[in-house]
TISE-693089 format. One record per residue: x, z, y of N, C-alpha, C in turn. Coordinates in steps of 0.001 Angstrom, whole numbers, padded with zeros to 6 digits, always signed. Each point is the difference from the previous one (the first is absolute). Layout:
residues N
XZYXZYXZY ...
***
This chain:
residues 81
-237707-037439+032957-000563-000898+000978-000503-001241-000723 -001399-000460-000109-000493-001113-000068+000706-001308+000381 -000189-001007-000680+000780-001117+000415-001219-001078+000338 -001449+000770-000036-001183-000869+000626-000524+000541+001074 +000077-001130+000652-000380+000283+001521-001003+001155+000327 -000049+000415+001315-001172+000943-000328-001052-000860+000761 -000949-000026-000208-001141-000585+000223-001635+000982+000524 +000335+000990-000120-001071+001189+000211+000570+000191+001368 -000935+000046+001013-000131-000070+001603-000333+001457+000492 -000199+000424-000901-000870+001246+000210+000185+000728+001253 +001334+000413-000157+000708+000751+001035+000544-000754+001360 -000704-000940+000126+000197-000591+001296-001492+000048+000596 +000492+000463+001192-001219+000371+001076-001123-001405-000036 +000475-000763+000454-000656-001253+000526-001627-000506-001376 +000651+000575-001082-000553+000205-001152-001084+000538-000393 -000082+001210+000939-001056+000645+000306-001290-000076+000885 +000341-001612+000822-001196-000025+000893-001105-000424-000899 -001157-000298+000362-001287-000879-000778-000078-001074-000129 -000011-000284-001257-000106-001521-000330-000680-001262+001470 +000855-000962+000249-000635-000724+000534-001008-001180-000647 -000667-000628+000732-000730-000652-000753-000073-001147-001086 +001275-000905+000327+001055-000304-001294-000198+000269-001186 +000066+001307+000670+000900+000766-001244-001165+000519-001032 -001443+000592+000979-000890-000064-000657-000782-001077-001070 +000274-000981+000563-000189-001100-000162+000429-000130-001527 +001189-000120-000159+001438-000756-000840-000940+000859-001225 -000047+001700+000268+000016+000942-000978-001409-000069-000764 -000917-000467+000968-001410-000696-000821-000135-000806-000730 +000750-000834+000499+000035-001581-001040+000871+000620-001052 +001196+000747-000178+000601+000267-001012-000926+000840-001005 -000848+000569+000624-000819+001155-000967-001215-000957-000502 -000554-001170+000774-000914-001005-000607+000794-000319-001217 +000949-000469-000177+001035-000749-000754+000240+000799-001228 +000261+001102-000111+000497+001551-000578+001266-000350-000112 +000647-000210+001027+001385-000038-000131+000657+001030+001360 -000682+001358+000422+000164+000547+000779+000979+000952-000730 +001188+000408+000530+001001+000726-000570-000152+001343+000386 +000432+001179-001143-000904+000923+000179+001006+000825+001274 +001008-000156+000603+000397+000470+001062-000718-000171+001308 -000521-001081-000354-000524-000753+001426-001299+000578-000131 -000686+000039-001186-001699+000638+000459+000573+001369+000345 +001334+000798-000527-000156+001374+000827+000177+000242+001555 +000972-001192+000369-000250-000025+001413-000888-000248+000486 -000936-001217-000496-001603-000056+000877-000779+001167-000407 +000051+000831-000612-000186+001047-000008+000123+001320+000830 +001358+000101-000047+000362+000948+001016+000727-000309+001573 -000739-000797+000020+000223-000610+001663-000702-001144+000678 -000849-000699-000945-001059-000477+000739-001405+000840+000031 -000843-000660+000629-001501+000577-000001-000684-000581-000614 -000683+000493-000844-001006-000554-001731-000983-001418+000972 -000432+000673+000705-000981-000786+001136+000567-001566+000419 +001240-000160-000007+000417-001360+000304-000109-000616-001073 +000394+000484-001063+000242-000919-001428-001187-000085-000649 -001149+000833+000443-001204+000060-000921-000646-001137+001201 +000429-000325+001529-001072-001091+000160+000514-001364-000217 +001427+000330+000236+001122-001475-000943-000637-000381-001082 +000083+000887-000470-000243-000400-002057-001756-000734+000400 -000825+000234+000436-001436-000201+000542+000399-000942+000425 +000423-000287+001506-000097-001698+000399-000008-000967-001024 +001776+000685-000695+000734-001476-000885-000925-000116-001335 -000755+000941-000643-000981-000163-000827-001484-001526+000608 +000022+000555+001274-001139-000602+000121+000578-001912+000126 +001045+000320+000956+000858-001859+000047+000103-000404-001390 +000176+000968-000971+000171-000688-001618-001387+000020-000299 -000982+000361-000239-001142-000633-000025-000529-000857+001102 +000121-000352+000758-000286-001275+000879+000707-000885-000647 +001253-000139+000080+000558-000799-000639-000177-000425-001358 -000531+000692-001114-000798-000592-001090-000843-000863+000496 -000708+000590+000294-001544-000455+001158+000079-001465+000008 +001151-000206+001190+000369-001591+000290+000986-000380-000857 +000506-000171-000908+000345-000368-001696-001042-000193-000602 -000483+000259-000510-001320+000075-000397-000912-001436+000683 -000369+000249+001211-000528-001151+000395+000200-001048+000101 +000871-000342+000308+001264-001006+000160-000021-000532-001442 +000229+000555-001219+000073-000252-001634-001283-000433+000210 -000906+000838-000066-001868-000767+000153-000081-001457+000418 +000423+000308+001375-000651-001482+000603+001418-000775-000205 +000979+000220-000723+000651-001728-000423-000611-000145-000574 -000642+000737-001481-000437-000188-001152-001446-000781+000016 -001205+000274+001508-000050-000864+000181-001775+000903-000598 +000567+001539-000483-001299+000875-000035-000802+000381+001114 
***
């Protein structure tokens, strides 16, 4: 018997529903980051739908280029270019 906790959910039902949006959420920004753990991309894998995370990953791409955008401008016009 292990003396570390168990931590793998697997076998609990509740475990098995579809990612909520959170959760979609959390697992995008972690994969922007590359700090997505490789347990966790197998669950968005095998229990979410590619379709949520591929328009996640799309929005939050586009807010990070806006957000250059206005960085960017903001640096410009203190500077006074």
């Amino acid at each position: 018997m292990s003396s570390k906790p168990d931590t793998d959910h697997s076998d609990n039902p509740s475990d098995n529903r579809p990612p909520g949006p959170l959760r979609i959420i959390l697992s995008v920004l972690a994969a922007f980051f590359g700090v997505q753990s490789e347990k966790n991309r197998a669950r968005d894998f095998q229990q979410g739908r590619p379709i949520h995370y591929i328009l996640v990953g799309l929005i939050m791409t586009l807010l990070f280029i806006l957000l250059v955008l206005i960085a960017v401008k903001l640096v410009l016009r203190s500077a006074g270019i």
